[in-house]
Structures are given as C-alpha cells and as structure tokens.
Phi, psi and omega in degrees: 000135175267120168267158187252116215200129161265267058235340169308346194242189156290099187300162220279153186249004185197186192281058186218174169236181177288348192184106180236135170253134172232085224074245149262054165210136198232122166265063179301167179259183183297125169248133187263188176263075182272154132310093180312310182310305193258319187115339193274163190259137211283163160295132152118190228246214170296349178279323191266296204283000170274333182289335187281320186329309214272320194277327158313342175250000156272352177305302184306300199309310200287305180319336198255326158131345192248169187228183199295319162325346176260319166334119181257313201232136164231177146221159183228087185265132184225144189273335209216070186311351158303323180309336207323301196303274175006248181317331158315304194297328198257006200253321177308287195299317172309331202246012185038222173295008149321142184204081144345154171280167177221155153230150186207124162236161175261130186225164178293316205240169148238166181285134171062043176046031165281148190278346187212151165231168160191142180221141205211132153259154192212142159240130181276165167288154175315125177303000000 
C-alpha cells in the first residue's frame, strides 16, 4: 500500500491518511470542508463548504495522479438532507459526465460542526 499526502489538502486531524492506494484502488478518506492553509473550517453556508469538500478532494485526486474522472464510489454524509439539491448540483459539475455510484446519508454530527462530508474510491491505472 501507497499513502497518499498532499499540502494542497487538509492535513488529516487524527490518526488516518488522506489517501492509501492499494493496487489499482485509491481510499480517499472523508474530506470536510477545511482550509488546507489555516486548518479552519471555511466560512458561509452548504454552498461554500461544499466547494472546498470537492476541491480538497481533487487536491487529494491529483496528488494520487488521477482526477474525479477515477472516481468508482462516492458517499455523501450530510447533517441536513435540505442541502441535498445544493450539494447535488455542485457534486454534478464536478464530476461533469461522470457518473459514480453515490450513497448520500444523513448523519447527526460531522467533525468540527461541518454539514458535509463526501469520501471516494477511485481506480488508477496499473503503475
């Protein structure tokens, strides 16, 4: 197994890494919506924190060498399934005619009181 590490992304707040490729299969972890430069969770509402979720994880994407186009899996953890139409429209443009399997759940809590979370398998090509 390869980990996988950015500084373009959110260093990991606990004991996991952002991204282990184990074959041709890449396990990004859950990415919330932090600011890699400050550590902090971005300002403003399900729209702005949806935006950093996806560009940390192409941040994450690139750093492994593949784009959103590798993406197999997605999940979607949300506090508030009213974001859902949001976070759809902006999770669309992101993977542009892609199309992944998803799960999208509702959960009570996210780390450091984000509204979104979204975690992805991706398969890379053979090295």
């Amino acid at each position: 197994m390869d980990i996988v590490h950015t500084d373009l992304a959110p260093r990991a707040i606990g004991p996991y890494s952002q991204a282990v490729r184990a074959g041709n299969l890449l396990f990004l972890s859950g990415q919330i919506p932090l600011d890699p430069a400050t550590g902090d969770l971005v300002p403003g509402g399900i729209r702005e924190q949806t935006t950093r979720v996806l560009e940390n994880l192409r941040a994450v994407l690139a750093a492994a060498g593949v784009d959103a186009s590798a993406i197999a899996k997605a999940t979607i953890f949300l506090t508030d399934l009213a974001d859902f139409a949001t976070v759809n429209e902006l999770y669309g443009s992101f993977l542009g005619d892609h199309r992944p399997a998803r799960s999208t759940v509702q959960v009570a809590a996210l780390p450091r009181g984000a509204r979104i979370e979204l975690e992805v398998i991706a398969v890379c090509s053979d090295r």
